[in-house]
C-alpha positions in Angstrom: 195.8 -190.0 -54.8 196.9 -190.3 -51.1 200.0 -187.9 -51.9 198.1 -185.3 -53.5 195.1 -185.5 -50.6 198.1 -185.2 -47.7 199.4 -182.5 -49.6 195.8 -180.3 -49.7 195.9 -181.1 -45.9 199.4 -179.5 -45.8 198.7 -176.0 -47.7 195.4 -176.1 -45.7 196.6 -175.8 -42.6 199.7 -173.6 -43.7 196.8 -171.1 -44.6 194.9 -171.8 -41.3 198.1 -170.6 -39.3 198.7 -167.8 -41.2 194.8 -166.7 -40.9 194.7 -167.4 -37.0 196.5 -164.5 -34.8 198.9 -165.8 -32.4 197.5 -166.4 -29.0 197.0 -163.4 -26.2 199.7 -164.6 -23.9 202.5 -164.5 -26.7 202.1 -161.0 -27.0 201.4 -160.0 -22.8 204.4 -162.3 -21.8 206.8 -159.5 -24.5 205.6 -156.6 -21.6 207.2 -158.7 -18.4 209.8 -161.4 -18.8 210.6 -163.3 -15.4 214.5 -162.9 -15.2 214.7 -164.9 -12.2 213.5 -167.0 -9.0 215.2 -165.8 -6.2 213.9 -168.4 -3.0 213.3 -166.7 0.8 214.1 -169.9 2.6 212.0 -171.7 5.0 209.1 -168.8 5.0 205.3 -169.5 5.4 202.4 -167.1 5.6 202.1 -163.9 4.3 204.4 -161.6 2.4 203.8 -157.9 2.7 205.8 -155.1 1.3 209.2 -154.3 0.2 212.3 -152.1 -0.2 215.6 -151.8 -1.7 219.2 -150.7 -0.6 220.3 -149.6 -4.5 223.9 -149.2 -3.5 224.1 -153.1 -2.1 221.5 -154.1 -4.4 219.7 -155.3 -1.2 215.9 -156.3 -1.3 214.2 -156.3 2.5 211.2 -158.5 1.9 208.5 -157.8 5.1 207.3 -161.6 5.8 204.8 -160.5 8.2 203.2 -164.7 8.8 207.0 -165.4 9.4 207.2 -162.9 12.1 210.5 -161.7 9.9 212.5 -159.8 7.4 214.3 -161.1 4.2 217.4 -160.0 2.7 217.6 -160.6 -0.4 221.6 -160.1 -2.4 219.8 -159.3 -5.8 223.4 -159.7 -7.7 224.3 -163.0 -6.5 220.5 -163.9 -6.2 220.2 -165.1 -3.5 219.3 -164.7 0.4 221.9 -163.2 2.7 219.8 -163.7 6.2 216.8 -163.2 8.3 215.9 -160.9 11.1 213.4 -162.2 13.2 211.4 -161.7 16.3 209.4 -159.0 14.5 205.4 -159.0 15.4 203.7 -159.2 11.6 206.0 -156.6 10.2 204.3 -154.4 7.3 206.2 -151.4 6.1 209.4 -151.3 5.1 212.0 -148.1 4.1 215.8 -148.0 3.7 217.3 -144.5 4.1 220.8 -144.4 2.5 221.7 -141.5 4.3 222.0 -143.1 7.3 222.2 -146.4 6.4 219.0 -147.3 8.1 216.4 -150.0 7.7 212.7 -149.1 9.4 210.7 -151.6 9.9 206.8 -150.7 10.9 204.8 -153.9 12.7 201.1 -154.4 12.9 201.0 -156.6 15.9 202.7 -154.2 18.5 203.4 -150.9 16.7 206.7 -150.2 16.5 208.9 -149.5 14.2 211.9 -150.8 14.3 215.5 -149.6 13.8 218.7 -151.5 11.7 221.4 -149.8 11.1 224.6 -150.5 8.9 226.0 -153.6 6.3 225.0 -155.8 9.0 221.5 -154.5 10.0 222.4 -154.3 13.5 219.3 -153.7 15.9 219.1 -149.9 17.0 216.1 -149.4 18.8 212.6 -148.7 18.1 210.0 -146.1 18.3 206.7 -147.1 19.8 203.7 -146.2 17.5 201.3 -148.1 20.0 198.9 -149.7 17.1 199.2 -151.2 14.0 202.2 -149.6 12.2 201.7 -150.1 8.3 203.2 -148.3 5.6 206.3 -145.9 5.6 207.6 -143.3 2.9 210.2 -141.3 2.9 210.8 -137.2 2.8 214.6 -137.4 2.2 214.5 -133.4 1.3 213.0 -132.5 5.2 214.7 -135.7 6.4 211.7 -136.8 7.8 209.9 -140.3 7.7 205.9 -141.0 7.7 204.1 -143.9 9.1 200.4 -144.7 8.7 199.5 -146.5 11.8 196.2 -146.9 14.5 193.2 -145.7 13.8 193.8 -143.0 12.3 196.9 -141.5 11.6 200.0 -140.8 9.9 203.5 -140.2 12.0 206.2 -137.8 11.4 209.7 -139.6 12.5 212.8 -136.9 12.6 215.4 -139.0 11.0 218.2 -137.7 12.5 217.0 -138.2 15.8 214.5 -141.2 15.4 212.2 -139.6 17.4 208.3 -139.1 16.2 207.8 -135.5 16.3 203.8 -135.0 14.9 201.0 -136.6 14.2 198.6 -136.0 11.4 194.8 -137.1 12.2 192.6 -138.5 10.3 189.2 -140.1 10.4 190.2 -144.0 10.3 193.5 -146.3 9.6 195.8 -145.1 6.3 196.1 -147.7 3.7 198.2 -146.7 0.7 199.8 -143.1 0.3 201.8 -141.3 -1.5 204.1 -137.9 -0.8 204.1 -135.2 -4.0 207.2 -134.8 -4.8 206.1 -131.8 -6.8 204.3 -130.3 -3.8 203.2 -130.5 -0.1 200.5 -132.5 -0.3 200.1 -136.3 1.0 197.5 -138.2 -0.8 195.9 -141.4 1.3 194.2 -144.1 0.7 191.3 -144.2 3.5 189.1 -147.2 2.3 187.1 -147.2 5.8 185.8 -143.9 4.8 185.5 -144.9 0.9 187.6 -141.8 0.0 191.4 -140.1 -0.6 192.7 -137.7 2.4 194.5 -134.8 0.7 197.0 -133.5 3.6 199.4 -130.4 4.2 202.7 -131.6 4.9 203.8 -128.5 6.0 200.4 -127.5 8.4 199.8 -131.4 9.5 196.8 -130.9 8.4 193.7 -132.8 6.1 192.9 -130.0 3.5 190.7 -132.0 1.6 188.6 -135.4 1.0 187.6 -136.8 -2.4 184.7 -139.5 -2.2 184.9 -142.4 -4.0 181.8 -143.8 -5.7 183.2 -145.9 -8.5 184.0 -148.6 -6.2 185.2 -149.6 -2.9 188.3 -150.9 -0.6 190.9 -148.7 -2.3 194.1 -150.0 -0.3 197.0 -149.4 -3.1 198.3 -146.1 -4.4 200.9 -144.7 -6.8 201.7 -141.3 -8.1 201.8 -140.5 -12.2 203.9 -137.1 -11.8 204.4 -136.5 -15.5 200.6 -136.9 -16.1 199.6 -135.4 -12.7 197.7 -138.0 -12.0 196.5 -140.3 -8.1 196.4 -144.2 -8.9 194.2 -146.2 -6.5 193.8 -149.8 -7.1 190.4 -150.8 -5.6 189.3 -154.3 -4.8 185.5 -153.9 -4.5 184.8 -154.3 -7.4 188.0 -154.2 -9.2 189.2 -151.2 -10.6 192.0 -148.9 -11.2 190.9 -145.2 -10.2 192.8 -142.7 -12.2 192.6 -138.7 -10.8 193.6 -135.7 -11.1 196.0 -134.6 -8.6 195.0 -130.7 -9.0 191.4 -131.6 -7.5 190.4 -135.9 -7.1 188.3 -135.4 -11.0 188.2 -138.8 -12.4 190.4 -139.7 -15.4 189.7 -143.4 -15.8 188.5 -147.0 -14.1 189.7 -149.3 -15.9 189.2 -153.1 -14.5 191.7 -154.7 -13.3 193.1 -157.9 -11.7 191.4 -158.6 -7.9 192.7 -158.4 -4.6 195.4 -155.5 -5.6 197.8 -154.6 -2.9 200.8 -152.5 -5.0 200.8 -150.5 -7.8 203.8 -148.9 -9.7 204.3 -146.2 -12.5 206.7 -147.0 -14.9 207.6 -143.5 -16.4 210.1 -144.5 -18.8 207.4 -146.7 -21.2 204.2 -145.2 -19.7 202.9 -148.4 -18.6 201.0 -149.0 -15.2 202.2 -152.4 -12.8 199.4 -153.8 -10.4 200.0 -157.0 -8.7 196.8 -158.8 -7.7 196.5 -161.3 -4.8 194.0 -163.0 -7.7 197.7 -164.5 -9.1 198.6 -161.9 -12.1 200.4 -159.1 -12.7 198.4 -156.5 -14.7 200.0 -154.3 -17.1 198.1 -151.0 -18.4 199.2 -148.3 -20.8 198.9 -144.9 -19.6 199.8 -142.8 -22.7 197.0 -140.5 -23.5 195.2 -140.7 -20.7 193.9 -144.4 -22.1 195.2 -146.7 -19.4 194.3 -150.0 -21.4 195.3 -153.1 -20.5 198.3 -154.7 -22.7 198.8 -157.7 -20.6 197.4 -159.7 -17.7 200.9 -162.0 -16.3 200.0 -165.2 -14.6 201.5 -165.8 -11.3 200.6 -167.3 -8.2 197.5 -167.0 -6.0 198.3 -164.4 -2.6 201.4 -163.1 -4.6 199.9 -159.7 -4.4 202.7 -157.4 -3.5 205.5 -155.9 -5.4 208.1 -153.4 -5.9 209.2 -151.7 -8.9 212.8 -150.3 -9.2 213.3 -147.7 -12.0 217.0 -147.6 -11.2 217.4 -151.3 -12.2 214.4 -151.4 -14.5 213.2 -154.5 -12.2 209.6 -155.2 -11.1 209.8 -157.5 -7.8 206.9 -159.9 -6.4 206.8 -161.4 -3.5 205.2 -164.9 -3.7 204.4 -166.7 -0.6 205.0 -170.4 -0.1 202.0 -172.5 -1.6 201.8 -176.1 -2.4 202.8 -175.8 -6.1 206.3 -173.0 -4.8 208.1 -172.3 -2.5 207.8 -168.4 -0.9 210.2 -166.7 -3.1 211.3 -163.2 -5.1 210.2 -163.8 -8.6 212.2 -160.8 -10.5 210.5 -159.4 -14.2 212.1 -157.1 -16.8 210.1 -154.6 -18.5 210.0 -154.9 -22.3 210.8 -153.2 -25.0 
């Protein structure tokens, strides 16, 4: 009688598990798997944004509460050095045909110059007020830099010298150069909208308002799709438009306190990285941008970098009482 009641209890629940699906983060963990741990050393405070040296396989990790830059060997995993004496450093670019680091600092404005294997100091260019992010023109051979109150910077960089200014109403966030055009698209969350600028005039040539929510500080570029990604933080949202003329796609929810977002064009997927502690993953295909998987992290780790070359998504988790700050490295999959 006990044998044939334990064995009721046995098929029972065999039939249970085959009835009940497998939990959520079974199938989100398949769309990110963290590779690796790579720690920054003795780093508090925050972590802004990053950039890579793909012929090295160097990271440079912008510790802006550390007052310093991390580089990071990615191959041997594991930190080559410091530079410090920055002031709150923010944006970061490497540009391989000069073998040149730029650094962009909030606190005094400057962006700063290393040059070579060894990141040797060589000089700086004096933006006044709060230098943030930088992209790169390699085809004019020109840098940008969002900085003050309102304004991006044109840096020759052959001659490190700023040669324009672009004006516009209040301080850049997030932007983005078309690769398929002249415009600049930027995030300008003080004036709830996206400044559409003319590389070629200097010029603002258009403003999109945003109404489907606010403090949209992120931004990423889908070029096969033609599409401007803003991640917005009040409320949060992912605001998907059309390049051609701001419409809006989609506004999906997403994960709060975003500070990067990525396009990943080989799988059509969408990275955002959320200072809330996860990693949201969307799928793009078909216009749908749905949410496939939400990755736990860690609270403030909110900015990231995602290399297409390697196939790599990097975070930047700063030091909290449950982790040290470190480089947690995630492989896309399939």
């Amino acid at each position: 009688m006990k044998s044939s009641h334990t064995a009721f209890i046995a098929v029972a629940l065999a039939l249970l598990s085959m009835q009940t699906p497998a939990p959520a983060q079974t199938t989100e963990a398949a769309a990110l798997q963290l590779e690796a741990k790579i720690p920054l050393g003795n780093v508090n405070g925050r972590i802004d944004h990053m950039a890579i040296d793909l012929a090295r396989q160097r990271l440079f990790v912008a510790e802006l509460g550390n007052n310093s830059i991390g580089i990071v060997d990615l191959k041997a995993r594991r930190l080559i050095r410091n530079i410090d004496g920055l002031k709150e450093p923010q944006g970061v670019a490497y540009v391989p045909s000069t073998d040149t680091l730029y650094v962009a600092s909030a606190a005094d404005g400057s962006v700063r110059l290393f040059i070579g294997p060894g990141h040797a100091a060589a000089g700086q260019i004096d933006l006044q007020d709060d230098a943030d992010n930088i992209r790169v023109d390699s085809a004019a051979n020109r840098l940008f830099v969002g900085y003050g109150s309102g304004g991006l910077a044109v840096i020759d960089i052959a001659t490190s010298r700023k040669v324009a200014d672009i004006p516009l109403s209040v301080h850049p966030e997030g932007f983005q150069l078309d690769p398929d055009g002249q415009n600049i698209f930027v995030n300008v969350p003080k004036a709830q909208g996206i400044a559409v600028v003319d590389r070629q005039s200097g010029k603002q040539t258009a403003s999109w308002p945003m109404t489907i929510a606010g403090g949209n500080f992120p931004m990423a570029l889908d070029s096969v799709a033609g599409h401007v990604l803003a991640a917005f933080r009040d409320s949060a949202k992912l605001g998907v438009f059309s390049k051609e003329n701001g419409a809006l796609i989609a506004s999906p929810e997403i994960c709060g306190d975003a500070d990067d977002v990525f396009v990943d064009a080989k799988r059509r997927r969408v990275y955002v990285s959320c200072g809330e502690g996860f990693i949201d993953v969307l799928d793009s295909q078909q216009n749908a941008y749905r949410r496939i998987a939400r990755i736990p992290t860690v609270a403030g780790a909110r900015t990231s970098l995602f290399v297409p070359e390697l196939d790599r998504l990097m975070l930047a988790v700063r030091a909290s009482s449950g982790e040290p700050a470190s480089v947690w490295i995630f492989q896309p999959v399939p």
